[in-house]
C-alpha positions in Angstrom: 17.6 17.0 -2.0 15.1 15.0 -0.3 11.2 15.6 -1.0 10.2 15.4 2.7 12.5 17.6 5.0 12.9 15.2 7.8 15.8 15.5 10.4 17.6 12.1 10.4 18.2 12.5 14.1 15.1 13.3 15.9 12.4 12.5 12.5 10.8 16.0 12.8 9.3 17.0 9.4 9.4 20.6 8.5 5.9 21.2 8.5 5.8 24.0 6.2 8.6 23.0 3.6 6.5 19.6 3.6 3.4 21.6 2.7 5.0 23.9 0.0 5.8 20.1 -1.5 3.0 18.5 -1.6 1.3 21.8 -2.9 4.3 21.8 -5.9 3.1 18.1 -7.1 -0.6 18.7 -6.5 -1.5 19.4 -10.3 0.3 16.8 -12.2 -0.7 13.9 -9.4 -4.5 15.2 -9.5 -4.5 15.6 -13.3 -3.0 11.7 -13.3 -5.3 8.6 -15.6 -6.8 6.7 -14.6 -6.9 7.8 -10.9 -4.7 10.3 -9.3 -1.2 9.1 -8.4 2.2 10.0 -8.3 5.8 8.5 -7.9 8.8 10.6 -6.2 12.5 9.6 -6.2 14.8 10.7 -3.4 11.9 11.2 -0.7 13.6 10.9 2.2 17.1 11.8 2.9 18.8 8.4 2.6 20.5 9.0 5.8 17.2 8.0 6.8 16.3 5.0 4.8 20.0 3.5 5.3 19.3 3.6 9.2 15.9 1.7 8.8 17.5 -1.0 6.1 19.9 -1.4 8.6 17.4 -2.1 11.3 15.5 -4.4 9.3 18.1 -7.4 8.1 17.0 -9.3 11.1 13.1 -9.2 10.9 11.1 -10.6 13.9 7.9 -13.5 13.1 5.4 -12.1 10.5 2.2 -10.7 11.7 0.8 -11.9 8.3 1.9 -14.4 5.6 0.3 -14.9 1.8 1.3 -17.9 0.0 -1.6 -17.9 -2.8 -2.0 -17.9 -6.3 -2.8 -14.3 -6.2 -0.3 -12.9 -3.5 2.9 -15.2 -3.3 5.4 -15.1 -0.6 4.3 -12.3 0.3 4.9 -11.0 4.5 4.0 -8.3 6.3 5.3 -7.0 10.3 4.0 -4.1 12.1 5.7 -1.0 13.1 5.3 -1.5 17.0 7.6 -5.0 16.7 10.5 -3.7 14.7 13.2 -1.7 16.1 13.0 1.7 17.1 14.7 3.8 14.3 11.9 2.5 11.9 8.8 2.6 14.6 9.4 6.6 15.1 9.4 6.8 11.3 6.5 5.3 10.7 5.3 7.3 13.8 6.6 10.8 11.6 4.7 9.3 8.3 1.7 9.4 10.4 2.0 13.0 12.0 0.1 16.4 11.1 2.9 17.3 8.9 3.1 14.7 7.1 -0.8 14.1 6.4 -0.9 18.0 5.4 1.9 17.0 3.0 -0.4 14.5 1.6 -3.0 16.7 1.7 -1.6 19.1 -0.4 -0.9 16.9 -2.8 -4.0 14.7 -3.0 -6.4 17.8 -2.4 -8.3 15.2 0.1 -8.9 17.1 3.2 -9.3 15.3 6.8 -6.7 12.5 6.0 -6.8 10.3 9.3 -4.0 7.8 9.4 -4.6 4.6 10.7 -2.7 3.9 14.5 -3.3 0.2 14.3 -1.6 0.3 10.6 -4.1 -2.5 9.6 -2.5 -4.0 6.9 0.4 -1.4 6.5 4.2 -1.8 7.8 6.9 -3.2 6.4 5.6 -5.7 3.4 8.3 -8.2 2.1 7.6 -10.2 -1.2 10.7 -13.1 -1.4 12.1 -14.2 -4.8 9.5 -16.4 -6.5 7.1 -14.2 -5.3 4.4 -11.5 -6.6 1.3 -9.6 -5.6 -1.4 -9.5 -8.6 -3.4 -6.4 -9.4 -5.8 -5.5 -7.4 -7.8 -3.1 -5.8 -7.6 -2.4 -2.2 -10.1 -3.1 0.9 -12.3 0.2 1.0 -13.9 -0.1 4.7 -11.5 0.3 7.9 -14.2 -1.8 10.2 -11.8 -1.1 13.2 -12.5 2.6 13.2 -15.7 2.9 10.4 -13.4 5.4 7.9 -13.1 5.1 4.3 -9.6 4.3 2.8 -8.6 6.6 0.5 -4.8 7.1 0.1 -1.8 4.3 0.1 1.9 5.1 0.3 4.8 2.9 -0.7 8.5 4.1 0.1 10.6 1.1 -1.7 14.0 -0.2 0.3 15.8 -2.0 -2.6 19.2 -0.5 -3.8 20.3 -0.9 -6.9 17.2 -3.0 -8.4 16.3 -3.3 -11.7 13.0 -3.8 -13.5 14.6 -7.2 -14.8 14.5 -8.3 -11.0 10.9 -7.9 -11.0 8.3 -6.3 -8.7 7.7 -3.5 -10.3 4.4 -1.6 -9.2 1.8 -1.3 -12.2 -1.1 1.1 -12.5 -3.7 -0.6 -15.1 -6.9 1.1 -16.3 -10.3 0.7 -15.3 -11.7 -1.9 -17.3 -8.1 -3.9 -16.9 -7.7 -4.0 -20.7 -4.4 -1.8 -20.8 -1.1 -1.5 -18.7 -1.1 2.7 -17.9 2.4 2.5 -16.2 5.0 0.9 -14.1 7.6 1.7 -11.6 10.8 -0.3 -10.5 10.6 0.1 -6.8 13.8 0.9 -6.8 15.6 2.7 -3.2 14.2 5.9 -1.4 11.2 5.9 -4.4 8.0 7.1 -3.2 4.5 5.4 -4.8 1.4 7.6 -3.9 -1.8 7.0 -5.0 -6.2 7.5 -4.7 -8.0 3.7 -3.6 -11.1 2.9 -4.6 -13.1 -0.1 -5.9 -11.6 0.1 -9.3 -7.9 1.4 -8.6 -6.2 -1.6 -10.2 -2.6 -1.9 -8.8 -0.1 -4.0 -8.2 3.4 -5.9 -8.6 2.4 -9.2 -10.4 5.8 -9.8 -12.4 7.7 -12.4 -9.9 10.4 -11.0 -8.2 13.7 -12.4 -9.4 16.6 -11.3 -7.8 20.3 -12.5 -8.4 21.6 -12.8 -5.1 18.2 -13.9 -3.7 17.4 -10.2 -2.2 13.5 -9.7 -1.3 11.4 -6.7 -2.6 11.0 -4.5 0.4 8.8 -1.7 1.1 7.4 0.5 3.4 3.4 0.2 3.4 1.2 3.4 5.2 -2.7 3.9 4.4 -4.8 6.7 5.5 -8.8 7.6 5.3 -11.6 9.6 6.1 -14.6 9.8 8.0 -16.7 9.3 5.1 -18.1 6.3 5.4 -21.9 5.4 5.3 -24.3 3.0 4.8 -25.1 3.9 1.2 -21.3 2.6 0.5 -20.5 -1.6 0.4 -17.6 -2.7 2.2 -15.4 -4.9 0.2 -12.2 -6.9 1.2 -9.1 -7.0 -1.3 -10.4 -7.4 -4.8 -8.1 -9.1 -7.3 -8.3 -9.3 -10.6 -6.6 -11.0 -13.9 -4.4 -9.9 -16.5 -5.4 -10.4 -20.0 -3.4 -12.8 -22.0 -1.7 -14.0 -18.7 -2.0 -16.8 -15.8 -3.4 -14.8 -13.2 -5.9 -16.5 -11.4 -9.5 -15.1 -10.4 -9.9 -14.6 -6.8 -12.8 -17.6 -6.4 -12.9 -17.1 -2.6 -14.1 -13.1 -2.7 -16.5 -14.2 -5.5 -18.2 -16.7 -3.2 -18.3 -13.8 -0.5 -19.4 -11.0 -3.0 -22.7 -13.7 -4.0 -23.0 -14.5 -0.2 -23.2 -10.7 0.7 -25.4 -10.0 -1.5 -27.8 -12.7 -1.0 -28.4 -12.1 2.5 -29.6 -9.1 4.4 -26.7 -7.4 6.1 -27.1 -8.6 9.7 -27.5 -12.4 9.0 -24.1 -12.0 6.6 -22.5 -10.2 9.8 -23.3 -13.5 11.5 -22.1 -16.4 9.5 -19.2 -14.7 7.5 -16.7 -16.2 10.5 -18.1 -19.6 11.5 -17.5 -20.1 7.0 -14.9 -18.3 6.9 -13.0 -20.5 9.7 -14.5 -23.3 7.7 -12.5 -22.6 4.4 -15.3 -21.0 2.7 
């Protein structure tokens, strides 16, 4: 039985049976190290997520494309340019029932999701490609709210963890692996952001027949943000004993920042930026 009571037809959640859900996980994802997350298998009914694959085998231009040591072949496309099926779920997986399912669960109150799904959507990493650990931008500009909560619903039937792209929570100081997740079909990956929730899927995908890691990517934040906080773009970080690469770019910007008073950093961040700084 599927986590999320959603009607395959229409994509109405069952507002209350989603709350008595969320409410059901709530202790063991809040009690998580070392930041609160959870993973849930059969979320959807697969009615569901077999409409959407479906949808998605022809994929229209990428929004976004990441061919870098520290995100590889990695694409993203929003929800308002892929077929209909999987827009209206993305719609659902941003309704009041679904945000009181995830606040339930998260025991974060005043989840706002995002409409303009900056960053989110449908995220494809190809074979030969990975996504390093990392810890997610903190500061929707766009709409001045804090990110706090990512989702991931994984598309891939049959994968195994030899294929690669498996999702990875590591600890604080990025000394120790805490746990990984095949992101295998109709599996659910929930978790807190902050600065320091290191994440990722840096083991390259590998498939036999060629078949890309898929997923479905929502965020969702408050209106917490203020000026005591610092706004900070993707931070990535290395692996010990591996070949990840540090992130040299965001370094330069993290010195720039703070080196200059906020107002003149507004100003020249885009002139360098367009000038490969």
């Amino acid at each position: 039985m599927a986590v999320i009571p959603i009607d395959p037809d229409t994509l109405s959640i069952d507002g209350k049976a989603a709350q008595a859900a969320g409410k059901a996980a709530s202790e063991t994802y809040r009690s998580r190290d070392p930041y609160p997350y959870g993973t849930f298998t059969d979320f959807l009914p697969e009615e569901v997520l077999d409409r959407v694959i479906a949808e998605l085998k022809t994929l229209p231009e990428a929004e976004d494309s990441f061919n870098r040591p520290q995100e590889k072949l990695k694409t993203s496309y929003l929800p308002e340019r892929l077929p209909l099926y999987t827009r209206r779920l993305f719609y659902a997986l941003n309704s009041r029932p679904f945000i009181r399912y995830l606040e339930e669960l998260t025991g974060i109150q005043g989840l706002i999701p995002d409409p303009y799904y900056a960053g989110g959507g449908v995220h494809v990493v190809a074979n030969g490609g990975h996504l390093d650990i990392h810890a997610d931008f903190n500061h929707n500009q766009k709409l001045n709210l804090e990110r706090r909560i990512n989702i991931l619903i994984y598309l891939n039937k049959d994968w195994k963890a030899e294929y690669g792209g498996s999702f990875e929570i590591w600890n604080e100081d990025m000394s120790r692996k805490v746990e990984s997740f095949v992101p295998e079909y109709n599996r659910m990956c929930c978790f807190n952001t902050g600065s320091d929730t290191w994440h990722g899927n840096p083991e390259t995908v590998s498939h036999p027949r060629g078949e890309p890691r898929m997923s479905l990517a929502l965020y969702y934040y408050t209106a917490t943000w203020d000026h005591t906080k610092r706004s900070h773009t993707t931070l990535f970080r290395p692996r010990p004993g591996t070949h990840d690469q540090a992130d040299r770019e965001v370094r330069r910007l993290e010195l720039l920042q703070d080196m200059l008073p906020p107002i003149l950093f507004r100003r020249v961040i885009g002139p360098l930026r367009r000038l490969g700084f």
